[in-house]
C-alpha positions as CSV (number, residue, x, y, z in Angstrom):
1,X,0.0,0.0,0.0
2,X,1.1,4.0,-0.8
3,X,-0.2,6.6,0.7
4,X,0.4,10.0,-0.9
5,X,0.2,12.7,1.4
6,X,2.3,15.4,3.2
7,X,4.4,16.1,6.0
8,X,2.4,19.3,7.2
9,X,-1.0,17.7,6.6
10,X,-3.2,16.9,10.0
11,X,-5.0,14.3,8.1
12,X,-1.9,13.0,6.3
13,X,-0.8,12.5,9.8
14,X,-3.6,11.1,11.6
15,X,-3.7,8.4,9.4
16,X,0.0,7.7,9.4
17,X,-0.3,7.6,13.2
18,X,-3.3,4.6,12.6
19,X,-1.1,2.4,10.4
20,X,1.9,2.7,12.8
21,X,0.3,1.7,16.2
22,X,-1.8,-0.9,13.7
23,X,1.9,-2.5,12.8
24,X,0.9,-2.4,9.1
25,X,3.8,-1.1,6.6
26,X,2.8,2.0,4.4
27,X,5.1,3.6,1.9
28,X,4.5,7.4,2.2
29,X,5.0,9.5,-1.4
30,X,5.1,13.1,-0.6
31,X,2.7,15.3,-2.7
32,X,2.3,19.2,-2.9
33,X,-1.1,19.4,-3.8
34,X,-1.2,23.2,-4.2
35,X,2.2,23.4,-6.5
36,X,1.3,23.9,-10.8
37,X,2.5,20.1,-11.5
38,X,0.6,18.6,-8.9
39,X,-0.9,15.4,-9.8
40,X,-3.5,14.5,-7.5
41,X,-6.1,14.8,-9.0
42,X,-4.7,11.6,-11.0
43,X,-6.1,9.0,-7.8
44,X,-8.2,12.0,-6.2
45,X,-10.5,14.3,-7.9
46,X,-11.2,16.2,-5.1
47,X,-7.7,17.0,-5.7
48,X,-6.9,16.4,-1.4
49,X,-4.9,14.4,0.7
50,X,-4.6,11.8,1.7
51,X,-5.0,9.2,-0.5
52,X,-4.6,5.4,0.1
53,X,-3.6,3.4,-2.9
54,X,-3.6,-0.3,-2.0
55,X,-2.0,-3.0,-3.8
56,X,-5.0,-4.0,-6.8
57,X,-5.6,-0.3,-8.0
58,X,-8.0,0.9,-5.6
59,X,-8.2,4.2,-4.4
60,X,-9.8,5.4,-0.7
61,X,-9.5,8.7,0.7
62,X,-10.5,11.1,2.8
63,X,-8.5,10.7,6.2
64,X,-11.7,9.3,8.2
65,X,-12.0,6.6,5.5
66,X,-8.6,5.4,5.9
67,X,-8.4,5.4,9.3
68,X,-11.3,3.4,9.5
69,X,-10.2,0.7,7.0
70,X,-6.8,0.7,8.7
71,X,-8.6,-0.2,11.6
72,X,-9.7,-3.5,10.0
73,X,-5.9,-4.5,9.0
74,X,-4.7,-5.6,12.0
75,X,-6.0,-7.1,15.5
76,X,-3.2,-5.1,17.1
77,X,-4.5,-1.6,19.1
78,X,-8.1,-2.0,17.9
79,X,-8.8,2.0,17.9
80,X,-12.7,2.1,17.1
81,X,-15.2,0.1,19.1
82,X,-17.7,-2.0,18.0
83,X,-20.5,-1.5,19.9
84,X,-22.6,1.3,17.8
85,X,-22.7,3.7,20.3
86,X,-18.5,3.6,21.8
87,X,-18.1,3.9,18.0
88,X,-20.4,6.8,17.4
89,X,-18.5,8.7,20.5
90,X,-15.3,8.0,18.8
91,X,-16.0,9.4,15.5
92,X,-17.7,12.3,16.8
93,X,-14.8,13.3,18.6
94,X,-12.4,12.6,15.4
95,X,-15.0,15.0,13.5
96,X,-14.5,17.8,16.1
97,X,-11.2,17.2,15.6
98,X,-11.0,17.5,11.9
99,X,-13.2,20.5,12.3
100,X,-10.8,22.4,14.2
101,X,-8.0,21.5,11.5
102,X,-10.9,22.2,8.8
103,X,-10.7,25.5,10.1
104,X,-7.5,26.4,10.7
105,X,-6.7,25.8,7.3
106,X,-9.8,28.0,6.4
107,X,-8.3,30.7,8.0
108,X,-4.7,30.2,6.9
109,X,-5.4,30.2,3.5
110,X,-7.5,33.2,4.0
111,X,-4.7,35.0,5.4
112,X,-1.8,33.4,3.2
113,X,-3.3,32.8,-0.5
114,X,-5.8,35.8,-1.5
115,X,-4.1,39.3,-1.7
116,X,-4.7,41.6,1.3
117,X,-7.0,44.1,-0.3
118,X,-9.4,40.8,-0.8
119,X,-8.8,39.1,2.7
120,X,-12.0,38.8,5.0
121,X,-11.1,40.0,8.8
122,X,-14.9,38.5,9.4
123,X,-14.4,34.9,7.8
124,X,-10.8,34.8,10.1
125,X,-12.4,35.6,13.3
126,X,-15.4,33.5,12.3
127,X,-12.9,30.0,11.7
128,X,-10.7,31.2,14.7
129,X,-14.5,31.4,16.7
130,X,-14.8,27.5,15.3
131,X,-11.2,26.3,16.7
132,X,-11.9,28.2,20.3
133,X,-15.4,26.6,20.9
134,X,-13.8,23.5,20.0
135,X,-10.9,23.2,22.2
136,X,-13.4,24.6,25.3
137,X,-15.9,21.5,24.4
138,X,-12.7,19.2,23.9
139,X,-11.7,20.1,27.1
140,X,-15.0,19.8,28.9
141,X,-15.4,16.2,27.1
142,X,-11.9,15.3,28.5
143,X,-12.3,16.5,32.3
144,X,-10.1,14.4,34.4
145,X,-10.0,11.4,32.4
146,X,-6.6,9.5,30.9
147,X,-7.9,9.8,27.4
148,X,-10.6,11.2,25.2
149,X,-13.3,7.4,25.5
150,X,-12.7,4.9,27.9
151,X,-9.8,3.7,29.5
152,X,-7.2,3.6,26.5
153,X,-6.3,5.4,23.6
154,X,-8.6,4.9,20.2
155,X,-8.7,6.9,17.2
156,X,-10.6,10.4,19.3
157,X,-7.1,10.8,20.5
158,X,-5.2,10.7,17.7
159,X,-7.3,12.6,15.9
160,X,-7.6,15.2,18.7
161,X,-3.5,15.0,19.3
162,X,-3.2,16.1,15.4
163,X,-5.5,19.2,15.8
164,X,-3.9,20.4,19.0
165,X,-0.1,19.2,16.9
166,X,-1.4,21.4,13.9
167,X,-2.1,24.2,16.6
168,X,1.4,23.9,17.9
169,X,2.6,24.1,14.1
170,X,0.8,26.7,12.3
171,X,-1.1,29.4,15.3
172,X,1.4,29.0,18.2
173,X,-0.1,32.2,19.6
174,X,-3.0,30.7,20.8
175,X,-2.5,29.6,24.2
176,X,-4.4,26.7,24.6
177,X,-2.2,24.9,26.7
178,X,-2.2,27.8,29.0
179,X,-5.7,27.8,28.8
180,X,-6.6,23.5,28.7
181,X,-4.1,22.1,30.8
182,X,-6.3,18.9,30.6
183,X,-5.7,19.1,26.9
184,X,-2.2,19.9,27.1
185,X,-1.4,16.5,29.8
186,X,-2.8,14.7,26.7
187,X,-1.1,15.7,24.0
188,X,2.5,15.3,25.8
189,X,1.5,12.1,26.8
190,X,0.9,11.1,23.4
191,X,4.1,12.7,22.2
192,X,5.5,10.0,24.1
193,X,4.6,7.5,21.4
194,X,6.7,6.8,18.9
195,X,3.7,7.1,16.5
196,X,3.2,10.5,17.4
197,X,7.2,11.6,17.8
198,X,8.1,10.1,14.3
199,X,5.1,12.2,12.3
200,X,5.3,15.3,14.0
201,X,5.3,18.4,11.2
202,X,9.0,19.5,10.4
203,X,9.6,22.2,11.9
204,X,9.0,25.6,10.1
């Protein structure tokens, strides 16, 4: 299997993070999918990352997709329960997660790719208004407990370590871990793991 991806991408690295505490090899191909010779769109029309190419053709993306069917690969660190309901709680907090990545991107590309004169001060505060109510419900959800759904790690805290690791990596002036220190014990804890040390963004 291949995934194409980045080294800056959340997604990219949540699902990275999946296949390594799964134990299942994936080759990685780095792709820009905003540079002219891109060619993405070539296994994903949606022209977005990442994208899973196992070994008979098929394609799967987006990053919840993948993660789920890496899930399946391996009886090692089963990350999404079964039972409809421990699943449901899972995935909801993946899709908060992803939110808060959805819209720091947003925001960044507001502030980075159209020319000042056309920039929206509104639609910024509006995505940054997105990331804070997140990390206050994150952080209410969390309380005093080791991890984000029962007593060991699943796939709510990896996907909830990448948004607070894409934070870290692209708005380090928002003080969260000033602000969440329930948040913040988490996400050190799961720099701990190899998983999370070996994907970690490169530094700017």
């Amino acid at each position: 299997m291949k995934l194409i991806g980045s080294l800056t991408s959340p997604y990219v690295r949540k699902v990275r993070i999946v296949f390594l505490e799964k134990k299942v090899d994936l080759d990685l191909e780095l792709e820009n999918v905003w540079a002219a010779d891109t060619k993405i769109a070539l296994n994903n029309p949606l022209g977005k990352v990442p994208c899973l190419l196992l070994d008979d053709g098929e394609v799967i993306y987006d990053s919840r997709v993948i993660a789920e069917y890496a899930d399946t690969l391996s009886p090692v660190s089963k990350l999404i329960p079964t039972g409809s309901r421990e699943r449901a709680t899972v995935k909801t907090w993946e899709t908060l997660a992803d939110g808060v990545e959805d819209a720091g991107i947003l925001a960044r590309l507001e502030a980075t790719l159209r020319p000042p004169e056309q920039q929206s001060a509104t639609w910024i505060e509006r995505q940054m208004g997105k990331i804070n109510t997140s990390l206050a419900q994150m952080s209410r959800e969390l309380g005093e407990n080791a991890w984000c759904h029962s007593n060991q790690m699943t796939l709510a805290d990896i996907a909830v370590g990448c948004a607070l690791g894409y934070l870290l990596f692209r708005f380090p002036n928002i003080a969260w871990q000033a602000q969440y220190p329930n948040l913040d014990a988490l996400y050190q804890k799961l720099m701990q793991r190899p998983s999370f040390a070996e994907t970690a963004p490169p530094a700017a």
